[in-house]
C-alpha positions in Angstrom: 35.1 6.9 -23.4 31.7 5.5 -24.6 32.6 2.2 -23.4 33.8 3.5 -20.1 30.4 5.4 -19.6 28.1 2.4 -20.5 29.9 0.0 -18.3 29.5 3.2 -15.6 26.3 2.9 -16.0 25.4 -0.8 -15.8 28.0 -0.9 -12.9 25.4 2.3 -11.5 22.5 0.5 -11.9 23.8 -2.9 -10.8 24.3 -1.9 -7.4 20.5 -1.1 -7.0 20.0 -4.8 -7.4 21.5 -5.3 -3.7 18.7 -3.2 -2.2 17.7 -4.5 1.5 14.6 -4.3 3.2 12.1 -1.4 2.8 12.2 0.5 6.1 9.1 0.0 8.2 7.7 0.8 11.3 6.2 -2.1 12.8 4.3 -3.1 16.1 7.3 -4.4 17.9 9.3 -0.9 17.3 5.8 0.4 18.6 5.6 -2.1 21.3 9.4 -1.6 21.9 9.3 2.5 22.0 6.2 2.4 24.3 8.5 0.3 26.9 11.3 2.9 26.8 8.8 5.9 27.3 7.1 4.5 30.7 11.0 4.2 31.7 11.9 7.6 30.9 12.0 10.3 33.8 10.3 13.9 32.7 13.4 15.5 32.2 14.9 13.0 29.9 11.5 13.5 27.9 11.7 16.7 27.2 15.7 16.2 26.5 14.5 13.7 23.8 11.8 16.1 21.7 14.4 18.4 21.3 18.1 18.9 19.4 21.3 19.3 21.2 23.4 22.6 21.3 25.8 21.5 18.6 22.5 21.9 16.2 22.9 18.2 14.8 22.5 15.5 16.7 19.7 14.2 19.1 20.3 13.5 23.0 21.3 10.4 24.2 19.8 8.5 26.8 22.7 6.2 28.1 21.0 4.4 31.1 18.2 3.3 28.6 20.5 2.3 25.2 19.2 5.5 23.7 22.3 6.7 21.4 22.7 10.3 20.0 21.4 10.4 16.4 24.0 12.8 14.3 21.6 14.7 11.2 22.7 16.0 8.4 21.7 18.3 5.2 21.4 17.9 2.9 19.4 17.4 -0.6 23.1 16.9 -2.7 25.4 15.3 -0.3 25.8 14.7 3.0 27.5 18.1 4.7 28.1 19.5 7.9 31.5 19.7 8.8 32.6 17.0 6.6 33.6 16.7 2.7 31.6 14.2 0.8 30.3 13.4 -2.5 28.6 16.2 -4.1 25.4 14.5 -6.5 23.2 16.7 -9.0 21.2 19.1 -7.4 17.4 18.2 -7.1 15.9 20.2 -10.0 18.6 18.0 -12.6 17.4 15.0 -10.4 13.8 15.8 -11.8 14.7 16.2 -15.2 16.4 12.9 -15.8 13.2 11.5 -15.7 14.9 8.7 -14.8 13.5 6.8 -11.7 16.6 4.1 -11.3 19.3 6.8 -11.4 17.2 8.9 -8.7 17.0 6.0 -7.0 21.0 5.7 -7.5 21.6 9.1 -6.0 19.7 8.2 -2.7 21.7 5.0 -2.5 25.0 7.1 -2.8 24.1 9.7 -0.4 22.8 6.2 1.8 26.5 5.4 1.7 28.0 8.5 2.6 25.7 9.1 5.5 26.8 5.5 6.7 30.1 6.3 6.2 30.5 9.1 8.4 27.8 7.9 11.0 24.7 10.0 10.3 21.6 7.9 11.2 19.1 10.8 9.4 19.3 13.3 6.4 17.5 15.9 5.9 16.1 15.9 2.3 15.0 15.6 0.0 13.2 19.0 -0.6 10.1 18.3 -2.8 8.1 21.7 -2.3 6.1 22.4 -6.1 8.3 25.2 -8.3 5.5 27.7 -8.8 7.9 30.7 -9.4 11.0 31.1 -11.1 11.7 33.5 -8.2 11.7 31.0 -5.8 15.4 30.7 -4.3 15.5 27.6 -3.2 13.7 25.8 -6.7 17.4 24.1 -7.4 16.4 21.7 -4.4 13.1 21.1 -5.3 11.8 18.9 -7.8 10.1 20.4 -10.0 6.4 21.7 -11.0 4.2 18.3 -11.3 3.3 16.7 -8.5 3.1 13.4 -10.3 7.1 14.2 -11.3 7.9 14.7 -8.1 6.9 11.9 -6.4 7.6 9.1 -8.3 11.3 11.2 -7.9 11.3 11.5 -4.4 9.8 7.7 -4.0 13.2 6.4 -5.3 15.0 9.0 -4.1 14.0 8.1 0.0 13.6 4.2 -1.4 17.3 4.2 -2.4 18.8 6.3 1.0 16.3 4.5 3.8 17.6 1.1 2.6 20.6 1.9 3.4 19.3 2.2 6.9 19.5 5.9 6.6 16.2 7.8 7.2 15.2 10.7 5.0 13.4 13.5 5.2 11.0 14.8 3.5 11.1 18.6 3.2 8.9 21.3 4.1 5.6 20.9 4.9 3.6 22.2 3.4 3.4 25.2 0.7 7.1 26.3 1.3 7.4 27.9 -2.4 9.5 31.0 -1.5 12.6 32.0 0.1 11.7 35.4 0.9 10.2 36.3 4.6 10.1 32.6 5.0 9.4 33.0 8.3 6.7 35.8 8.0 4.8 34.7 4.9 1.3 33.6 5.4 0.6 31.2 2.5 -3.4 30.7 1.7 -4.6 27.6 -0.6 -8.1 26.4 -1.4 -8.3 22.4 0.3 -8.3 21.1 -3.4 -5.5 22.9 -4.4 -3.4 22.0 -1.1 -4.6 18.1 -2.1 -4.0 18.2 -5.9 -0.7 19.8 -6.2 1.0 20.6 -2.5 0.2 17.6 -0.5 0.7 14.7 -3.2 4.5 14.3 -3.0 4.2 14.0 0.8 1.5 11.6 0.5 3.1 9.4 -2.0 6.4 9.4 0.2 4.6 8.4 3.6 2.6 5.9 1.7 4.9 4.1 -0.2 7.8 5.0 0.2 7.4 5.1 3.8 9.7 8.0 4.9 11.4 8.2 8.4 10.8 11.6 9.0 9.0 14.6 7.9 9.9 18.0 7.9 7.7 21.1 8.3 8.1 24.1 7.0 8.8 28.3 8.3 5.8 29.9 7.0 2.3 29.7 8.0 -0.1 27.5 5.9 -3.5 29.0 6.3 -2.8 30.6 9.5 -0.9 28.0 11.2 3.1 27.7 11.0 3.9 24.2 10.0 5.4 23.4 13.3 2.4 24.6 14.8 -0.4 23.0 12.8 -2.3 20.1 13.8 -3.9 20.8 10.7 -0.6 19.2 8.8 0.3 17.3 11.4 -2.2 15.2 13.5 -4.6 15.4 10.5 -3.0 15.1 7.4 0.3 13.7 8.1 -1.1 10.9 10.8 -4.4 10.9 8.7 -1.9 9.2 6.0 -0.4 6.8 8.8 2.5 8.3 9.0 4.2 6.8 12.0 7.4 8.5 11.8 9.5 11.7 13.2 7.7 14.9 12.8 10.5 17.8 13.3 10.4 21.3 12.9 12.7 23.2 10.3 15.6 25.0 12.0 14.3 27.6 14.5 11.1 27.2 12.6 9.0 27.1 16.1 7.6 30.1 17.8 4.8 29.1 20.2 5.3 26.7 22.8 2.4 25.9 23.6 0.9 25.4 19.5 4.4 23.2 19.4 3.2 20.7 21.9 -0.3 20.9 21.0 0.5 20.7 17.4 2.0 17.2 17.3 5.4 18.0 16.5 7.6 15.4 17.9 11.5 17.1 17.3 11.9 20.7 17.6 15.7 21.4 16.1 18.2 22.5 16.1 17.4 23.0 19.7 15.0 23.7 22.7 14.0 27.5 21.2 10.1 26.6 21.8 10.3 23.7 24.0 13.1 24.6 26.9 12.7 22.8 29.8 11.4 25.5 32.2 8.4 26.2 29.9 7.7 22.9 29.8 7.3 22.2 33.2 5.2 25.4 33.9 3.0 24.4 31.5 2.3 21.0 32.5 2.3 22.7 36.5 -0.3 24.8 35.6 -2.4 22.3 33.5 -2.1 23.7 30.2 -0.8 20.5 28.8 -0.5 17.1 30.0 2.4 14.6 29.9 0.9 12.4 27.6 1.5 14.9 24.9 5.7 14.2 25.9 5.1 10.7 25.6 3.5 10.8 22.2 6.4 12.6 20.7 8.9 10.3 22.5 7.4 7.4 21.4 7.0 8.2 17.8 10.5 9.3 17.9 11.6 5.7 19.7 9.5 3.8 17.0 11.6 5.6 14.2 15.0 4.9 16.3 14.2 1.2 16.3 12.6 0.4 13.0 16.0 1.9 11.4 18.1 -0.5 14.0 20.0 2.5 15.9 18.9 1.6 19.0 20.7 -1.8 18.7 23.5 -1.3 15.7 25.7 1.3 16.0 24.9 4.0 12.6 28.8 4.0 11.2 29.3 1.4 8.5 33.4 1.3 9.2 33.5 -0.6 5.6 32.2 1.8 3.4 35.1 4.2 3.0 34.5 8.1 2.9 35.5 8.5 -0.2 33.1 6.0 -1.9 34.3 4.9 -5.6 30.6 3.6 -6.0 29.4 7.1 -4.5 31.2 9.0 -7.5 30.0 6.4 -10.3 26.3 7.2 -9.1 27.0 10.8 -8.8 27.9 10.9 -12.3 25.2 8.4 -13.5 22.8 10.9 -13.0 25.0 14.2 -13.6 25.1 12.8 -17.6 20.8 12.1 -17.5 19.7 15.7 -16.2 21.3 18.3 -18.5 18.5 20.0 -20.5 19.1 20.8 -24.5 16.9 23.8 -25.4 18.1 25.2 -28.5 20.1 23.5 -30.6 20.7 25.2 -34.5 23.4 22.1 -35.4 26.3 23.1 -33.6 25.8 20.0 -30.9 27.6 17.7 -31.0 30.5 19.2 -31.6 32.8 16.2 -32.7 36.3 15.0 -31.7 38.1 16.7 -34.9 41.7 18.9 -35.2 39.9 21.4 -37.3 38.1 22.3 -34.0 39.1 25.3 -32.2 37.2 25.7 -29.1 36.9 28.7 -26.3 34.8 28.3 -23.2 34.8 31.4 -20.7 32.1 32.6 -18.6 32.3 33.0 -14.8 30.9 29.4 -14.5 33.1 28.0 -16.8 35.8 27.0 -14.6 34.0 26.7 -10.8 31.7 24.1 -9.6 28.4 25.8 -9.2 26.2 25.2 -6.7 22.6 26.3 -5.1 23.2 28.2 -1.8 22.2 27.3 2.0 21.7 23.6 3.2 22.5 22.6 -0.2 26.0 23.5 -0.4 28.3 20.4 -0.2 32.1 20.3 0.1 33.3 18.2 -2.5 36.1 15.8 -1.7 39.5 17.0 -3.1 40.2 15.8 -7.0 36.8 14.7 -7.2 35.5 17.9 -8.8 35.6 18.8 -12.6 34.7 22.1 -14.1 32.8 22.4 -17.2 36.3 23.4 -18.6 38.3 20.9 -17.2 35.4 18.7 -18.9 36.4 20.1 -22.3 39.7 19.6 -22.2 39.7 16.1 -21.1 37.9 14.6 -24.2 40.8 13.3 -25.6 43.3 14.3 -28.3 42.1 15.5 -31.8 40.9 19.4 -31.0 42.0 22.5 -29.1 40.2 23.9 -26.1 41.3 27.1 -24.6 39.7 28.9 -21.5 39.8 32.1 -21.6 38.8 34.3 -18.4 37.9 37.2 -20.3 37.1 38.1 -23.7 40.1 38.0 -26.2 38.7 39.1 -29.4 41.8 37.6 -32.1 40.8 34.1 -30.0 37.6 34.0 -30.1 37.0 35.3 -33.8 39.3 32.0 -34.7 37.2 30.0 -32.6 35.0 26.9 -34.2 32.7 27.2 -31.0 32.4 29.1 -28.0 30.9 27.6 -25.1 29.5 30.1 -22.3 29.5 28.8 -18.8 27.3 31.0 -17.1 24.3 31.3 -14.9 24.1 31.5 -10.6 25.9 30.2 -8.0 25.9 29.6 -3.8 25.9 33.6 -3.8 23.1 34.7 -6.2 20.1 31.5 -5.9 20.0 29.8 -2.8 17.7 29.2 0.6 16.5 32.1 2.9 16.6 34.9 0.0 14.8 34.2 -3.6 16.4 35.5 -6.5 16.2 37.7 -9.7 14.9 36.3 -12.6 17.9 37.7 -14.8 21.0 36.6 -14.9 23.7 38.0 -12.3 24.9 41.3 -13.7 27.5 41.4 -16.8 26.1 38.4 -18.0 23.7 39.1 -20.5 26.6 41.5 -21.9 29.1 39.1 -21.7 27.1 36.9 -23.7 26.2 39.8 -26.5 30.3 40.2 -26.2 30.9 37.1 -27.4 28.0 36.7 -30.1 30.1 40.2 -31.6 32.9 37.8 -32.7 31.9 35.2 -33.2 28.1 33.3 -33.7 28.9 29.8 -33.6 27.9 30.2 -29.4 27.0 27.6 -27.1 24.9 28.9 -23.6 25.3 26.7 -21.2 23.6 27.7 -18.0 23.5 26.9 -13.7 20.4 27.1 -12.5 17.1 25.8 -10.4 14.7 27.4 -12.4 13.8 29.4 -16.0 15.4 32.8 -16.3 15.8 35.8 -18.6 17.1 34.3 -22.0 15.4 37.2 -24.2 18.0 39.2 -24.6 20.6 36.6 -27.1 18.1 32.9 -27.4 17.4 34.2 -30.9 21.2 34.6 -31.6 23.1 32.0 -29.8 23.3 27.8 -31.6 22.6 26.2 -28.4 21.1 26.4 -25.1 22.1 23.4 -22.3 20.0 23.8 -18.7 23.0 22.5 -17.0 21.6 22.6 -13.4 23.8 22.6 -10.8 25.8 19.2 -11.8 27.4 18.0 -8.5 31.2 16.9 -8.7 31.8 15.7 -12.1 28.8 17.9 -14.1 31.3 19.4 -16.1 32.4 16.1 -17.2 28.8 15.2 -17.8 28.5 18.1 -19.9 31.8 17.1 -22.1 30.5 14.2 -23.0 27.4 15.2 -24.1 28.8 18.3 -26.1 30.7 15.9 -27.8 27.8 13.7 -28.1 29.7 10.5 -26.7 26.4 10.6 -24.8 23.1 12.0 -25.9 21.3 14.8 -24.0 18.2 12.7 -22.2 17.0 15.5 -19.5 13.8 17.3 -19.9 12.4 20.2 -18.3 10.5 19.1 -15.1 8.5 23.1 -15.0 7.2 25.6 -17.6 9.8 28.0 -19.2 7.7 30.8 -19.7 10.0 32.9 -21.2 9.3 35.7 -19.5 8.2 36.2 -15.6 5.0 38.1 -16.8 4.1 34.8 -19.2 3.6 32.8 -15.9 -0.3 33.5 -14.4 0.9 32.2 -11.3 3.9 35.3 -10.7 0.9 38.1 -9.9 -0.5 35.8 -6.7 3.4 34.9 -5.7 5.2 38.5 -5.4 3.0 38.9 -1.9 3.8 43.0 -2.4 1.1 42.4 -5.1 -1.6 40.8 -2.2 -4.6 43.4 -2.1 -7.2 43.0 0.5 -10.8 43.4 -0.2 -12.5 47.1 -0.4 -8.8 48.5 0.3 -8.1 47.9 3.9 -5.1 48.3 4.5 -2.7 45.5 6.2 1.4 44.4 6.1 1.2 43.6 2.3 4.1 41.4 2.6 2.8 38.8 5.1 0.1 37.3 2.5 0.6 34.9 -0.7 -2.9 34.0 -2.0 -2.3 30.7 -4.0 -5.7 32.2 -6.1 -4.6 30.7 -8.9 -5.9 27.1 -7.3 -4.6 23.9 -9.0 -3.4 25.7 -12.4 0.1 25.6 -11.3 2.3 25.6 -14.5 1.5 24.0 -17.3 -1.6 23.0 -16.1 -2.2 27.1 -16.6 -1.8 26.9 -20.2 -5.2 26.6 -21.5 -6.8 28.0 -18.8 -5.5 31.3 -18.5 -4.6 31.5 -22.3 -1.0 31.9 -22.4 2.1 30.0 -24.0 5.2 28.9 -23.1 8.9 29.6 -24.6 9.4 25.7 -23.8 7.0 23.0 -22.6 6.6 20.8 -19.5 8.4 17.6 -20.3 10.8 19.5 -23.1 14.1 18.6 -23.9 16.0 18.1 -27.7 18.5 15.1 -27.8 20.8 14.2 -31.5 18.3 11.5 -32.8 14.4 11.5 -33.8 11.7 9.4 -32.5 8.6 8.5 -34.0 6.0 7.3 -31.6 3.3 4.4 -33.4 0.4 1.7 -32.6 -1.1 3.2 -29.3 -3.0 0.6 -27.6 -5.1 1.0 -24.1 -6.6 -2.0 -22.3 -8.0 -2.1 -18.9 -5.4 -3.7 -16.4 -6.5 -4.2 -12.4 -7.8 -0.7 -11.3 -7.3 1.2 -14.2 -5.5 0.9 -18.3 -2.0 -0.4 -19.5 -1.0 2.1 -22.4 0.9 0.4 -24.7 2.9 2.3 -27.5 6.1 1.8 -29.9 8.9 3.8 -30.6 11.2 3.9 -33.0 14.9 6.1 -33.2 15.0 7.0 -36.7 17.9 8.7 -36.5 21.9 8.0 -36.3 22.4 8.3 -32.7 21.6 6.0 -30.0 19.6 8.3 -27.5 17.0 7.9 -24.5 13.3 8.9 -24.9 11.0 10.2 -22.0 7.2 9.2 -23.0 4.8 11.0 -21.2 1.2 10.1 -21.0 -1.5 12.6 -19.9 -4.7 12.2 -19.1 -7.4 14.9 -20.1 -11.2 14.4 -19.1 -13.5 15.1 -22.1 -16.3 16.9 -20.2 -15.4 17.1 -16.1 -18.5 18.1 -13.7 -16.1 20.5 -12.1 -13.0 23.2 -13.7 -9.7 21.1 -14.4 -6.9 21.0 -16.1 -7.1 20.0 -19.7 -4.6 17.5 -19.3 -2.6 15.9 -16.4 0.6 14.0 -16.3 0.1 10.5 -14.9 3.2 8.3 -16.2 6.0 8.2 -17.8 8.8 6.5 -18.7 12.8 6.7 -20.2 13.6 4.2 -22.7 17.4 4.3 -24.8 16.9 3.2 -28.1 20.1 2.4 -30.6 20.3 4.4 -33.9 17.5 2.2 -36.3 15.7 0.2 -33.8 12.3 0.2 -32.2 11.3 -0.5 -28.5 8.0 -1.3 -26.9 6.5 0.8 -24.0 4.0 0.1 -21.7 3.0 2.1 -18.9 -0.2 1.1 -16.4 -2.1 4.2 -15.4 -4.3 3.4 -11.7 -7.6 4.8 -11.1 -6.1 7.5 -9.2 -5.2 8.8 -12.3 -8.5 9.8 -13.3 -9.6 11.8 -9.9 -9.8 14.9 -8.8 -10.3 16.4 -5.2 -13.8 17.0 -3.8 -13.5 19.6 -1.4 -17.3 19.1 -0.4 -17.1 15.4 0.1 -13.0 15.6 1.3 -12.4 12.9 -0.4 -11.2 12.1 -4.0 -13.6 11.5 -7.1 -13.3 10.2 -10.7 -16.5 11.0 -13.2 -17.4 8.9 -15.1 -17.6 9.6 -19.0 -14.9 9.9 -21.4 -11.0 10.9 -20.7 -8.4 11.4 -23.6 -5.3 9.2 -23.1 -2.4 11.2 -24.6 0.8 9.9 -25.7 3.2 12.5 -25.8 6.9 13.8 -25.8 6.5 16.7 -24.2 3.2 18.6 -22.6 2.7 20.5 -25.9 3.9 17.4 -28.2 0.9 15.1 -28.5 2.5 11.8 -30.2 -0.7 9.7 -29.6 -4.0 9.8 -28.3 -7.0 8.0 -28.0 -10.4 8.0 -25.5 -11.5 5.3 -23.4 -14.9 5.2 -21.2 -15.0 4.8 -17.6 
């Protein structure tokens, strides 16, 4: 099996190595879309800024060689009435920490669009975890902003060169779930450029993303739809040259939805219907040229991807794509988080073993709910049970669906499978921060015969472990896996693999631990001198660019597990730090060594902390990292460039961004509260 899973994975990466041509919009798709437009009566204008009635594909322009454009969600797999290869949701994405297999999960879902003829996807979702709460966290990325772009880079890298466009999702501040449509979020112009606009930046810049998505709620007034704030702006201040397009049924106004600078309203005409239109532009209150903009940014897109002269169905990449499922489970075995571990793991191949797994996500493929949700293709998925009792002969594995207390008092190990599901955390509703009811109990059931337990949990985010972390061996943040998680998860139990994934947010342990949980419940907003007002329309982001760990220090409070956290079966010892300018900014170079007995992969993360800033800041910041595997014994060199951007913060007076000079602590680390390595250089 070990030789199976490293050829997987140098078969995985391999195929990254046939990448095509970055997408880019360039003056001839400009030049190109432009033409169309002056072609194009009114009404088929105002057919083209808006979604057809079947909610996923664009109009078609036949006389001018404008084809439908068929969308699809979603952040794991392409779905909408189809079945297709279901990936690692995006939380387990960020806590690989591994840029080449995020990069492999947006080829994948590339293929599978290709294969079933969808020309755009809508993801990935990249909106900043702030809350636990927050229902739809298992798309997101995590709580970094640095994290999440250098994810979503490769993520949209990997999909758009498969001539694909992505998607980047929702724009801007979209950090809950509840009254998405209502909530009125309000953030300081630092704290929207620090930690809320950065992952959007990054992905227009470099990676240079298709299309943009905004988001339901309003963003310091404005909805995102309807802000030419975010829009014209930001977005366009960036360059961004591609599809802006509402979220669905996102729009309300429609006269802020053609002002705003939206180009796509879906899934249909809600804001923009025809009629309106018209009597707007009769009576003056908009002009054409606002139609035209949004056609031709829209055109531009169409051509730089090739749909207006290729057709988007690649008819030799099959639907069921061999190479799909080998990525898919490339990453399922590099996100898994091990949190606790008192010795149980790994639990070798031996007939001495006796092992029960139960829980209600034992045996089911967990997933997040909403856009998320993909249907797996049949005999594709495995269970974390099924996982177990593949391994191979040697042990016993029985699944029990309730507790048996003769079988699980004979029991070597128990392994619970719990945690939420399509039902209990997903999009339009956020969730509770324990764990669905029965269990906690079951869990306390279990530890009553038998203490040798193994947690191993579905979720996006932290939740309520209090109750049994002090009693259980082992704690696994399984995420939500995709197809083949709970093989994933076999292996590394068994330790055929090492666990590699670490956390990409804070677990605070608690949901009063995290400072940022009294300006997120918006029940908790209180107007000045007591005036009273609808409590729940308002979330004041007070809490300004200490989101997460970058919280710790300032508001005095510590964490059950770190930023960055993650056990595996081997040691690392980190030695001869080394920074040297390099171009714009330093190349840190360090050494690490496994000094244990198991070959493993390390995430080094290196912060940067300003020694005395003119202005408040975080005391540290990550700005690089990087996943080396090491065998059992040997050492490996790491070097990792930090740019000058690393050492700036946002001037809100000056709108621009600013580094100060004086001294900043480079800090080695392998985790946001495990300082390796540190030293101070002079800018």
């Amino acid at each position: 099996m070990k030789r199976a899973i490293l050829t997987l994975a140098a078969l995985s990466l391999g195929l990254l190595t046939f990448a095509q041509e970055k997408f880019n919009i360039t003056q001839a798709d400009k030049d190109r879309a432009a033409k169309l437009v002056e072609q194009m009566t009114l009404d088929e204008k105002i057919s083209l800024i808006s979604g057809k009635i079947d909610e996923f594909h664009t109009f078609e322009i036949s006389r001018l060689g404008i084809p439908s454009v068929r969308l699809a969600d979603g952040p794991q797999g392409v779905r909408n009435n189809t079945k297709s290869t279901y990936y690692p949701c995006g939380m387990s994405a960020a806590a690989s920490w591994n840029r080449a297999a995020v990069r492999g999960m947006g080829t994948g879902i590339g293929y599978d669009a290709r294969a079933r003829g969808v020309g755009i996807m809508l993801c990935p979702g990249v909106n900043i975890y702030r809350s636990a709460l927050c229902g739809r966290n298992f798309e997101y990325f995590g709580e970094d902003p640095y994290l999440a772009s250098e994810t979503a880079v490769q993520y949209i890298e990997g999909m758009q060169e498969q001539k694909v466009l992505a998607t980047i999702k929702h724009f801007a501040l979209n950090n809950q779930e509840y009254q998405r449509h209502a909530v009125a979020s309000n953030a300081s112009e630092r704290a929207m450029n620090e930690i809320y606009f950065p992952t959007f930046r990054k992905a227009v810049e470099q990676a240079k993303v298709g299309c943009v998505m905004t988001c339901y709620g309003r963003v310091n007034g404005y909805h995102g739809a309807e802000s030419p704030f975010l829009i014209k702006q930001t977005l366009r201040g960036w360059g961004f040259d591609g599809i802006v397009m509402s979220d669905w049924s996102s729009t309300y106004s429609p006269i802020l939805c053609l002002q705003s600078g939206l180009d796509l309203e879906v899934p249909k005409d809600w804001a923009q219907y025809p009629e309106v239109v018209k009597e707007l532009l009769a009576n003056g209150a908009i002009e054409e040229r606002l139609l035209d903009e949004k056609c031709t940014h829209i055109l531009q897109t169409f051509s730089a991807a090739g749909f207006l002269d290729n057709p988007m169905k690649d008819e030799s990449i099959p639907e069921d794509y061999e190479k799909s499922h080998e990525l898919a489970y490339n990453l399922a075995l590099e996100g898994p988080v091990l949190l606790k571990n008192d010795g149980i793991l790994p639990i070798k191949k031996s007939n001495k073993n006796n092992i029960v797994v139960i829980g209600p996500n034992a045996n089911k493929i967990a997933c997040g709910g909403g856009s998320g949700i993909v249907t797996a293709i049949e005999g594709r998925t495995i269970t974390l049970a099924e996982g177990l009792q593949t391994l191979g002969k040697g042990y016993k594995v029985t699944a029990l669906e309730s507790p048996d207390a003769d079988a699980l008092k004979k029991a070597t190990a128990v392994i619970v499978g719990v945690g939420f599901d399509s039902d209990t955390e997903r999009e339009a509703a956020d969730r509770t921060y324990t764990l669905p009811e029965g269990q906690d109990e079951l869990i306390k059931t279990v530890l009553g015969y038998n203490k040798n337990v193994v947690v191993v949990a579905n979720s996006g985010g932290e939740f309520d472990v209090s109750g049994w972390i002090d009693d259980v061996k082992a704690l696994i943040m399984a995420w939500y896996g995709g197809e083949s998680g709970g093989k994933a998860l076999a292996a590394l139990i068994s330790g055929e693999v090492s666990p590699s994934g670490k956390l990409p947010f804070t677990f605070w342990g608690s949901l009063d631990k995290n400072p940022l949980q009294r300006y997120y419940d918006p029940f908790n907003f209180r107007l000045a001198r007591g005036r009273q007002q609808d409590k729940s329309q308002f979330v004041e982001y007070r809490e300004g660019v200490f989101v997460g760990y970058r919280g710790i220090e300032h508001f005095g409070v510590k964490p059950m597990f770190a930023f960055g956290y993650g056990l595996t079966y081997t040691n690392f010892e980190y030695s001869n730090l080394s920074v040297t300018p390099s171009g714009d900014g330093y190349d840190v170079s360090f050494k690490i060594k496994n000094s244990g007995k198991a070959e493993a992969s390390e995430v080094a993360q290196v912060y940067v902390a300003p020694v005395s800033p003119s202005v408040v800041r975080p005391s540290h910041e990550l700005k690089g990292y990087d996943k080396v595997k090491i065998a059992a014994g040997k050492e490996s060199s790491v070097k990792i460039h930090l740019d000058a951007d690393a050492f700036k913060y946002y001037d809100a007076t000056l709108h621009d961004w600013m580094a100060d000079p004086g001294q900043y602590k480079i800090q080695v680390a392998a985790s946001e509260q495990d300082v390796r390595l540190e030293t101070t250089v002079l800018r």
